[in-house]
C-alpha positions, 0 to 999 in steps of 0.5 A: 519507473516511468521517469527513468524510462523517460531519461534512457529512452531520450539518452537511447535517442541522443547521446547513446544510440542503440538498436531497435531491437533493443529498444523494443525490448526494453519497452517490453520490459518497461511495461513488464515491471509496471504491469508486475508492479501493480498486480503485486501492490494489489495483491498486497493490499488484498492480503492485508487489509482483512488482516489489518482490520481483524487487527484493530477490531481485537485491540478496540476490543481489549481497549474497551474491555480494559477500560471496563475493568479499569474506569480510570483510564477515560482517555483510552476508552475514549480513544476507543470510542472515536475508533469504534465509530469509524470502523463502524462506518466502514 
C-alpha cells in the first residue's frame, strides 16, 4: 500500500495536479486502510492461532495414539515426537 501512495502522490505533485483538499483526503485514507489493515491481521492472527494449536495437538494425539495401535509406522511416531517436543516448548 505505501509504494502505491508514493507513486500517486508524486504523479499528484508532477504530471497530474489536483487539489489540496483532495490530497489531504487521500492521505486520510491512505492512513485509514494501513491502520484497517493492521487491526484485521491482528485480529485475524488472534482468532487463529488458538485454533491452529488445539488443531495440532489433536492430530499429535491421534498420531501417537495410531502409532501406539499400529507399531509398525515408526516414521510417523517419529514425525510425532519431533512435533511433540516443539509444542512443548511453546
Amino acid at each position: 500500500m505505501l509504494p502505491v501512495s508514493l507513486i500517486i502522490l508524486l504523479l499528484a505533485m508532477t504530471a497530474a495536479p489536483v487539489s489540496l483538499e483532495t490530497l489531504l483526503l487521500f492521505l486520510a485514507g491512505a492512513v485509514l486502510l494501513v491502520v484497517g489493515m493492521g487491526l484485521f491481521t491482528l485480529g485475524a492472527d488472534m482468532a487463529m492461532m488458538p485454533m491452529g494449536e488445539a488443531l495440532g495437538r489433536k492430530v499429535l494425539c491421534c498420531l501417537r495414539e495410531f502409532g501406539a495401535m499400529n507399531g509398525k509406522n515408526r516414521e510417523l511416531m517419529e514425525l510425532a515426537k519431533k512435533a511433540g517436543t516443539l509444542t512443548d516448548s511453546l
